[in-house]
Each structure stands twice: as structure tokens, then as C-alpha cells.
MINU-672581 format. One record per atom (N, C-alpha, C, O, CB): x, y, z. Coordinates in steps of 0.02 Angstrom, whole numbers, plus 32768, in hexadecimal, padded with zeros to 4 digits. Glycine has a CB too. Example, Ala and Ser with C-alpha at 12.3 -4.5 7.8 and 13.67 -1.06 7.14 Angstrom:
// MINU-672581
82947EE48186;82677F1F8186;82947F5B8186;82C87F5A81A7;82357F2081C4;82827F908162;82AC7FCB8165;82858002818A;829E80398192;82C07FE2811E;
***
This chain:
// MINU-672581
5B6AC0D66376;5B4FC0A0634F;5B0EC0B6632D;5B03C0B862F1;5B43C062637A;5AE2C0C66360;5AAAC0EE6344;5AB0C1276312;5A80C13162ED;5A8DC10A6377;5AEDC151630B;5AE5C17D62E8;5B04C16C629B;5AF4C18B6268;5AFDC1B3630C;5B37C13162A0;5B34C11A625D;5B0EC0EE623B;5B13C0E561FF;5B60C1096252;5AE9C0D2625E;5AC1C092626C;5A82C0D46219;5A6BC0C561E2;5A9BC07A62EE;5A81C10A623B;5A3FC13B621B;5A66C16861E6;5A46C18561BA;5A12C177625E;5AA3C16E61EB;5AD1C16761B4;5AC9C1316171;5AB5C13B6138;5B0EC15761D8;5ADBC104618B;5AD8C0D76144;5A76C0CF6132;5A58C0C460FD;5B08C0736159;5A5EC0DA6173;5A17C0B5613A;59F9C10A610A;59CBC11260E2;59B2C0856188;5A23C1326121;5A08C16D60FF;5A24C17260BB;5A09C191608D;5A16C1AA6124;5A61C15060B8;5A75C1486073;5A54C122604E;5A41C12C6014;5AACC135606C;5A4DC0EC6079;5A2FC0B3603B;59D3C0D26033;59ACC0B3600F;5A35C0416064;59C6C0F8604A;5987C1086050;598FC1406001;5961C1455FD8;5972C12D60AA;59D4C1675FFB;59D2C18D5FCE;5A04C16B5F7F;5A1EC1845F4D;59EAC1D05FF6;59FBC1285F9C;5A19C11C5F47;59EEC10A5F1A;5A01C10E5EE0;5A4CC0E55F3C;59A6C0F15F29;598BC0E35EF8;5968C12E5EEC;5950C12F5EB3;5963C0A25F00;5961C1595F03;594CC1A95EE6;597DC1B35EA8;596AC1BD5E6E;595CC1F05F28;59C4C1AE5EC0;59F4C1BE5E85;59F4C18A5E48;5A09C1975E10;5A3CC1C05EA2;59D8C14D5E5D;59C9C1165E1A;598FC12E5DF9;598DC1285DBC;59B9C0C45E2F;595FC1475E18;591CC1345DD8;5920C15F5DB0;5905C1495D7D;58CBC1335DEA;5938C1A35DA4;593FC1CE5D72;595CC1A85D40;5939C1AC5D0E;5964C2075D83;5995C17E5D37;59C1C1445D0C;599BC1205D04;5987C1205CCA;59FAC11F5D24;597DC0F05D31;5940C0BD5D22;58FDC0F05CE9;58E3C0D55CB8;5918C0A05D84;58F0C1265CF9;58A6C12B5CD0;58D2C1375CA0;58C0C1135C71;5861C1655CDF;590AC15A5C8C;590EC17C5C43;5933C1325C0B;5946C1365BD1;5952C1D45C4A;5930C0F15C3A;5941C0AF5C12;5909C09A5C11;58FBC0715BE5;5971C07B5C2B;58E5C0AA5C34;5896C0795C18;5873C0C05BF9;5836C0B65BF9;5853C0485C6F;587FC0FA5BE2;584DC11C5BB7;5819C1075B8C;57E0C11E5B86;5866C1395B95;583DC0CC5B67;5808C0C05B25;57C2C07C5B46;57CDC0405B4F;5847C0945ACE;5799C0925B4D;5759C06C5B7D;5733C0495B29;56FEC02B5B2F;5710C0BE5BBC;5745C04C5AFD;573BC02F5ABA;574CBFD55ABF;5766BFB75AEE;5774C05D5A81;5731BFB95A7E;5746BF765A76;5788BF615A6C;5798BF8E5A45;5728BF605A48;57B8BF415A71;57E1BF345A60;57F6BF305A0E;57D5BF0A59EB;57E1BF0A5A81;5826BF5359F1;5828BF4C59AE;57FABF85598D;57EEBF8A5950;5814BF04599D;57E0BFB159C4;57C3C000598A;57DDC014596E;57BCC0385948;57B1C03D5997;5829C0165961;5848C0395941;5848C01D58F1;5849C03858BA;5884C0405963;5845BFD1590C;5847BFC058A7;580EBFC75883;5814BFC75846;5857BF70588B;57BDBFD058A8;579BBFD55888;57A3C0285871;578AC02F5839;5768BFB858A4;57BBC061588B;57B7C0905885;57E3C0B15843;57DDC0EA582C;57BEC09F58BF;5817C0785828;5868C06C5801;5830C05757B6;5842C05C577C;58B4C011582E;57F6C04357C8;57EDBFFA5795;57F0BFCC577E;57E3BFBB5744;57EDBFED577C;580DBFA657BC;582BBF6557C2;57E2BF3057C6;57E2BEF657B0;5864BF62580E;57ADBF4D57E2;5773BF3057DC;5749BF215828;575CBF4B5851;5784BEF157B4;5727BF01583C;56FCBF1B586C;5708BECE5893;5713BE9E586E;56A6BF395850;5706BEC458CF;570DBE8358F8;56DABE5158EF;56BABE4E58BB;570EBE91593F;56CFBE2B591D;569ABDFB590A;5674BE14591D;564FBE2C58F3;5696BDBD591B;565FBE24596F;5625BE4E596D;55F1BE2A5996;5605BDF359A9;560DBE5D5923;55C7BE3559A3;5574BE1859CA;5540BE20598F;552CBE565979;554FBE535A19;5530BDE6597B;54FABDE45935;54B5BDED596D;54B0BDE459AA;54FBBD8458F5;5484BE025937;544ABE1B596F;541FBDE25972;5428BDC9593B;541ABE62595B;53EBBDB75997;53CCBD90597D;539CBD755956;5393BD3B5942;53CBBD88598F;536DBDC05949;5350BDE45934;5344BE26591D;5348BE565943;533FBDDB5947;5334BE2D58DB;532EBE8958CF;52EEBE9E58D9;52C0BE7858C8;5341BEA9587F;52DFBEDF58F5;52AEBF045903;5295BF0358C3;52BDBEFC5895;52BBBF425923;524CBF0A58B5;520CBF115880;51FBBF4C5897;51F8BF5D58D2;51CABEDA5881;51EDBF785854;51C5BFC25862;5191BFCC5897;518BC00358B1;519DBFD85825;5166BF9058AC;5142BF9C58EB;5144BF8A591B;5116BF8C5943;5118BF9658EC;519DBF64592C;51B7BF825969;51D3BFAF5983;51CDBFCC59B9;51CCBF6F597A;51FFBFB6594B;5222C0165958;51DEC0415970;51DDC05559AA;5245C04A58F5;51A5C0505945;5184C06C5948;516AC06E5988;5166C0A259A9;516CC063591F;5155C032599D;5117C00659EA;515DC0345A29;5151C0595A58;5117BF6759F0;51B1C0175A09;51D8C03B5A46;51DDC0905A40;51DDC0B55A71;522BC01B5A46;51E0C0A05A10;51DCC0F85A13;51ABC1155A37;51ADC1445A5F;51D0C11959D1;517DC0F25A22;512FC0F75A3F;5125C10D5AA7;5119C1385AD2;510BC0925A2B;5139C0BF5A96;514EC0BA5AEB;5183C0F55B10;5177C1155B43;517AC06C5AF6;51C4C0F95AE5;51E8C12B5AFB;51BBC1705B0A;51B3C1945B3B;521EC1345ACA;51A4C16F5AC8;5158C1C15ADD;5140C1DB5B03;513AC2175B12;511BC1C65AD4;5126C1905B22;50DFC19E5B47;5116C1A75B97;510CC1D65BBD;5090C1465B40;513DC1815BA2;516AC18C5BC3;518DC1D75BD8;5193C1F15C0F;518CC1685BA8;519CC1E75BA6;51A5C2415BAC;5177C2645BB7;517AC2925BE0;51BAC2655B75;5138C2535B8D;50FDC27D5BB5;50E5C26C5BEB;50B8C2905C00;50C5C2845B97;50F1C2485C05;50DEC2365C40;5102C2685C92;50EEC2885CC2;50F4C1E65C39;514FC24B5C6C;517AC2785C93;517DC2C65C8E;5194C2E65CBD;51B8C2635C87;5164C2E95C4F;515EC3295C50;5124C34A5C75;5123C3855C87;5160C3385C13;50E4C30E5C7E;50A5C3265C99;50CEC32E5CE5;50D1C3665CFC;5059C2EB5C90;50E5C3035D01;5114C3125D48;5126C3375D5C;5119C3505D92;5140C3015D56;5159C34B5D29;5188C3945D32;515AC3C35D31;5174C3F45D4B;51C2C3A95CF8;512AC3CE5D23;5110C4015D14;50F9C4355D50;50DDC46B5D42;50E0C3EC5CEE;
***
């Protein structure tokens, strides 16, 4: 009993190994749904409108920040 008992759970232990290779190569595309028509020229989805656009002296104020950030971390490494 015991020895089929470790029989069957070793199978079922090895079927989902033999599924996910099938499972990842059906979920490959990690994209939006419908990339393909924007890519055809069918045109672009609706989308996430932003609520606001960045002004030259926030890009700038965030680059900035990104900077000082790297130099910071390079004084570290050093």
C-alpha cells in the first residue's frame, strides 16, 4: 500500500513539471492585450491618460535628484 500509495503521489508530483513548459510558451506575450493591432496600424488602445504632464523643472528637479543619487552611491562604492 505504502509503496503505491508513493507511486501515485510521485506522479502527480511530476505532472505539473511536464505542464509548465506548455503553460509558459501560451502565456509568452507579458504585453497588453491587443499589441498586435497597434503594431498592424490598427491604432493604439485606450490607454491610462496621465493626470498631469511634467514642466521642464520637474524633469529637471527629478534628473537632478536621480544625480545626486548616483553620486552618492558611487562615493560608496568607492
Amino acid at each position: 500500500m505504502s509503496a503505491r500509495l508513493a507511486a501515485v503521489a510521485r506522479q502527480e508530483a511530476e505532472r505539473p513539471k511536464a505542464e509548465r513548459p506548455a503553460m509558459a510558451q501560451a502565456n509568452r506575450n507579458t504585453g497588453p492585450d491587443g499589441a498586435g493591432d497597434a503594431v498592424s496600424g490598427a491604432g493604439v488602445g485606450a490607454g491610462i491618460a496621465r493626470e498631469h504632464s511634467k514642466i521642464t523643472g520637474g524633469i529637471k528637479r527629478d534628473a537632478s535628484s536621480a544625480s545626486q543619487g548616483a553620486q552618492r552611491q558611487a562615493k560608496r562604492d568607492r
